[in-house]
N, C-alpha and C positions, 0 to 999 in steps of 0.2 A: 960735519954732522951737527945737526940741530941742539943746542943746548938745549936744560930740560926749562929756561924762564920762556923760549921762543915758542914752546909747545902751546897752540891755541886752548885755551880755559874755556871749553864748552858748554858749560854752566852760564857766563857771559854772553853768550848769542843775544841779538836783538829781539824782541820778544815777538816783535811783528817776523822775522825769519824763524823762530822756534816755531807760532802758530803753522808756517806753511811747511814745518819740515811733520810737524803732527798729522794734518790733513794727509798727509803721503805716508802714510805708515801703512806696517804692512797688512792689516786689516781691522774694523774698529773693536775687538775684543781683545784676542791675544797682543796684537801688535802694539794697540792704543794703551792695552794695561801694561805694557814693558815699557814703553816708553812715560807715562804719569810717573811709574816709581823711580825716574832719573832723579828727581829733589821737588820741592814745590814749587818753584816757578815755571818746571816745565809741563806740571800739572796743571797749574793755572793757564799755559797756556793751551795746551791742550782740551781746554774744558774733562765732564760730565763724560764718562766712558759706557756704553751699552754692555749690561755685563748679562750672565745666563744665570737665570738662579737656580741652584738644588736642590732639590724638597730635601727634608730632612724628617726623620725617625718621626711618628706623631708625639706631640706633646701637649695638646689641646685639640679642640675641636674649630679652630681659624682657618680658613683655607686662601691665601693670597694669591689673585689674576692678576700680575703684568695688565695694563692696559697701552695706551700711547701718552706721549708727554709729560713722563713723571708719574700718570696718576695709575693707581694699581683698585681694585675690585676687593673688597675682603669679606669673607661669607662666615659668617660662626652655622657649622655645619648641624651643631645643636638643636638650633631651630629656624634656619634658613634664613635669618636677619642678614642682612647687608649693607654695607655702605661704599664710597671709592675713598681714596685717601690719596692725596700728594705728598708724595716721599718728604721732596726737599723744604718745601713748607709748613708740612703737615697739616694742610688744611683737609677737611671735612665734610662728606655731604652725606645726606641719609637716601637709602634708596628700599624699594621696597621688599620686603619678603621677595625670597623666588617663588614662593608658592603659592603666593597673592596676587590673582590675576582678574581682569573684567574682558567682557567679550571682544571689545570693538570700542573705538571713542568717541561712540555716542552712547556707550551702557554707562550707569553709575553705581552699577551693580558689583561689589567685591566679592569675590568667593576664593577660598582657599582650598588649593590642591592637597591630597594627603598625604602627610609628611612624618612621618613617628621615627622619633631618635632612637634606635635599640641599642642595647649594649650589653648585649649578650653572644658568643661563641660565631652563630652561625649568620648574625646580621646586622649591619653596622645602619642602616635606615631602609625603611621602608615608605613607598608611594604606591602609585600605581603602578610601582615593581621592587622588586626585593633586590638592596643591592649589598652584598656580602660586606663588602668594605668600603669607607672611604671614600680610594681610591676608583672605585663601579660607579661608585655615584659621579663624582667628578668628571671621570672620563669623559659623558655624557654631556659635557656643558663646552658653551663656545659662546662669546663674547665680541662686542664690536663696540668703539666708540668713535663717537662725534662732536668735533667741537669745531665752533667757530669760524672762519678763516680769519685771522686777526685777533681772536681772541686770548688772552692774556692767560698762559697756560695752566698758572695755577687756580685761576677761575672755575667755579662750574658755572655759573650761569648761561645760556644757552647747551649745557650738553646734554646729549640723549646719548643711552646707552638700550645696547641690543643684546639680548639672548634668545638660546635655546635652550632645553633639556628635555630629555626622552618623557620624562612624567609629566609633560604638557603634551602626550598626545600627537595626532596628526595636525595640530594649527604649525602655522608655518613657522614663524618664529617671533619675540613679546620684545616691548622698546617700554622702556620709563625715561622721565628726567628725574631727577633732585628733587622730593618733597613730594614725589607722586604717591598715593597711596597703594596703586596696584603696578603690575605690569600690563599693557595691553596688546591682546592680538594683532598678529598680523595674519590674516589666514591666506591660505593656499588659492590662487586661479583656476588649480586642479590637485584635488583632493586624492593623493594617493603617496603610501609611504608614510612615514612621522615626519619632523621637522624638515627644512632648512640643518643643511650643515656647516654652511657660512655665509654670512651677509657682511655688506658693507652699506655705506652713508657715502654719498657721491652726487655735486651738482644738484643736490633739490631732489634725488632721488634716492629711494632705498634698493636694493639689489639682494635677492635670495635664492641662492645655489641650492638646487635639490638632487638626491642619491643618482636620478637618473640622468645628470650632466645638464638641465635645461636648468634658464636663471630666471627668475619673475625678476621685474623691472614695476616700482610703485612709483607714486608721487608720493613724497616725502611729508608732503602736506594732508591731504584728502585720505592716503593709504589706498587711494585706486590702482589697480592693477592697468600698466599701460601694453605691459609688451611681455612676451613671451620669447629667450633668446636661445636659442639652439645650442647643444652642448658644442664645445671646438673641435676644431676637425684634427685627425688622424690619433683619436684616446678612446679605443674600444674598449680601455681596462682604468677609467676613470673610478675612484676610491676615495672613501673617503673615513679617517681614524674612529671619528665618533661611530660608524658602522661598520668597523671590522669584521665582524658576523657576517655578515651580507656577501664580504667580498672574499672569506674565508678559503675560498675553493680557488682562486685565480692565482696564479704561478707569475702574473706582474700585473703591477699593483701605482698606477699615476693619481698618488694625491695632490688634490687643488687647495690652494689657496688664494681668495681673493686680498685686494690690497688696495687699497685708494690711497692714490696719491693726489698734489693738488689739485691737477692737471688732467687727471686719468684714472683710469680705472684698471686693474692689470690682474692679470693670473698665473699668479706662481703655481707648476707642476711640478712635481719631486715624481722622477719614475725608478721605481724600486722593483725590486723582484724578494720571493719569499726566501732565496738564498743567500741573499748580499747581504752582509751587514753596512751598507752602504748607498745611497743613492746611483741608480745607472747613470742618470742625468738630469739636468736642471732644465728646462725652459718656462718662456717668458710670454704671453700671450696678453694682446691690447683690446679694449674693446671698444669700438668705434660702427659706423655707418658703413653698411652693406654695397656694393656696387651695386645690386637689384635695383629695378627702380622705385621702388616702394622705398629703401633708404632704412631698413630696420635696422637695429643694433646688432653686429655680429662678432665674432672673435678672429682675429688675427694674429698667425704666428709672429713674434718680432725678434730680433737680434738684442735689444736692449730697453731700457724706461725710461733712459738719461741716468745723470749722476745721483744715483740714490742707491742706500743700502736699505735694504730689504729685509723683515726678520718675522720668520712663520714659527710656529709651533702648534702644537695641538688645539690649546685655548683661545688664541688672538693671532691676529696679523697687525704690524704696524712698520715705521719707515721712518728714518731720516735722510736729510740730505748730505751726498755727499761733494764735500767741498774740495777734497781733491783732484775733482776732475779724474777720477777714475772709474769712471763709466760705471754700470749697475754692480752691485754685488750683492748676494743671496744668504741670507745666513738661516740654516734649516736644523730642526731637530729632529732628529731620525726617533725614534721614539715607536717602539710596538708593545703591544697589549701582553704578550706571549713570551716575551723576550727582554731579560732583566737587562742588560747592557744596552744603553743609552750613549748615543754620538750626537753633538754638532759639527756643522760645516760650514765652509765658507765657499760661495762656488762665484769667482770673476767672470762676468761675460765677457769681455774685454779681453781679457786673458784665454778665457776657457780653462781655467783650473780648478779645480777642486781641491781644499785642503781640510782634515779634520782638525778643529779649535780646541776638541773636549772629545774626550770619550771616557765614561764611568768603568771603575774597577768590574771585573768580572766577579760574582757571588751566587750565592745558590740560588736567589729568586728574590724578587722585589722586595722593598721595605716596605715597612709599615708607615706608609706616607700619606697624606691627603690627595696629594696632586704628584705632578710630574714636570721634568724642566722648561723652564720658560726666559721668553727675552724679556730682561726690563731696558728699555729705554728710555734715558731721562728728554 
């Protein structure tokens, strides 16, 4: 029997063999945060953990987005002022009002949406719609950013940042950079329904998902509408959180998330039913060149996106790479309007498993919160 000096001291690993034992952990939340709390050197070697954050009780009027790369969204809901913020730097940019908008980028015209702070019993703000709490209000909003490729993460220069919200109406959905004074439309190809309920920034192009499964495809530059791409095939119950209303009546329920990766453009579907507290299933769908001959942009089912972990939630979509070589993995927040108990998950393609990461205590009915749980990724 082994004496207890011969027992290897695994605190001592080489630090280059602790990096590759990190990358293989068992997934990058739960797994990666048991393993950082081993001592500091195996946090150092493990880097920056993607962790979920939990709203917590109101205590102000701040409401913090997760974005990609550190940098996070933060709106004082007061009076719709915003800026982004990098965590680990703390650097700073100023962005504009959400309710300071111009028509197009050739207006120079600022007009503000209408915005009144209440704070009284029955209504926490009012727009062009009364939203009870907070919470109403937020639900409404979704978020995309863009940076660089090569650019130095805690930089803003070069980034654009994209929203929606329900009190902008049927335009499709508004982009600023840093320093802009408004946001500027993007309108609709075809005018029907309210916003965009996800876009992304991809290749020189912008990309806008609408209620009824079809995506406008812009130039990034111009904002000319090039292409109109069909919703994917076999999701007759295509959904979407910011329009839960809408989809109230349907007994299952496949919500999309788009997600740009370097490479690619991809769509994350979460298919749910009204009785699961659970996702039925995950899939993964690519968007590339039609076999038609005409060669349009269309959606195709895939198996995988390559090595990258993936992380949707209501607000954003964003992604890192994963260096394990553990083929894609999916990390989603089950999250409904109706329903106080909140899950995340972790779903391996590779695997085909599904495991829950997080799921919130059972209580009588939502907190008094701003928002709802999100990924940050540094």
């Amino acid at each position: 029997m082994a004496s207890q000096e011969e027992q290897p001291d695994w605190l001592d690993l080489p630090s280059d063999l602790v990096t590759i034992i990190a990358r293989r952990s068992r997934d990058a939340v739960t797994g990666l945060a048991a393993f950082r709390s081993v001592c500091r050197a195996w946090r150092a070697a493990a880097g920056p953990a993607p962790r979920l954050l939990l709203p917590r009780v109101r205590a102000s009027h701040t409401a913090v987005f997760p974005l990609s790369r550190g940098w996070s969204l933060v709106v004082d809901t007061h009076d719709a002022s915003c800026h982004v913020s990098h965590l680990a730097t703390r650097a700073t940019a100023a962005l504009p009002k959400l309710n300071a908008v111009r028509d197009g980028p050739g207006s120079d015209v600022v007009r503000h949406v209408r915005y009144v702070h209440r704070n009284d019993l029955d209504t926490a703000l009012c727009s062009n719609w009364i939203f009870p709490t907070y919470l109403d209000f937020t639900d409404y909003l979704r978020f995309a950013l863009h940076l660089p490729p090569g650019a130095p993460a805690a930089v803003a220069t070069g980034m654009t940042v994209m929203m929606y919200h329900k009190m902008h109406g049927h335009t499709g959905m508004l982009f600023c950079r840093p320093g802009d004074a408004a946001w500027t439309k993007v309108e609709k190809p075809r005018r029907i329904g309210y916003g965009y309920f996800d876009f992304a920034y991809h290749d020189g192009k912008v990309f806008g998902m609408d209620i009824n499964g079809e995506m406008a495809v812009f130039d990034a530059a111009t904002l000319g509408a090039l292409q109109l791409v069909p919703r994917p095939p076999d999701m007759p119950n295509l959904s979407s959180k910011m329009y839960d209303s809408i989809c109230s009546r349907k007994q299952e329920l496949d919500y999309v998330h788009l997600v740009a990766l370097p490479s690619k453009l991809v769509l994350v579907v979460a298919r749910t039913t009204v009785k699961s507290s659970r996702p039925v299933a995950l899939d993964l769908f690519e968007l590339g060149s039609s076999p038609a001959p005409d060669g349009q942009l269309a959606w195709r089912k895939v198996a995988e996106a390559g090595n990258y972990e993936l992380f949707v939630d209501r607000y954003h979509a964003t992604f890192r790479e994963n260096d394990g070589a553990n083929g894609t993995r999916i990390y989603y927040v089950h999250d409904m309007k109706k329903v106080s108990t909140v899950a995340a998950y972790c779903y391996s393609m590779q695997e085909n498993k599904l495991e829950c990461v997080y799921r919130s205590p059972e209580d009588d009915g939502p907190p008094d919160c701003l928002t709802r749980p999100s990924w940050f990724v540094p």
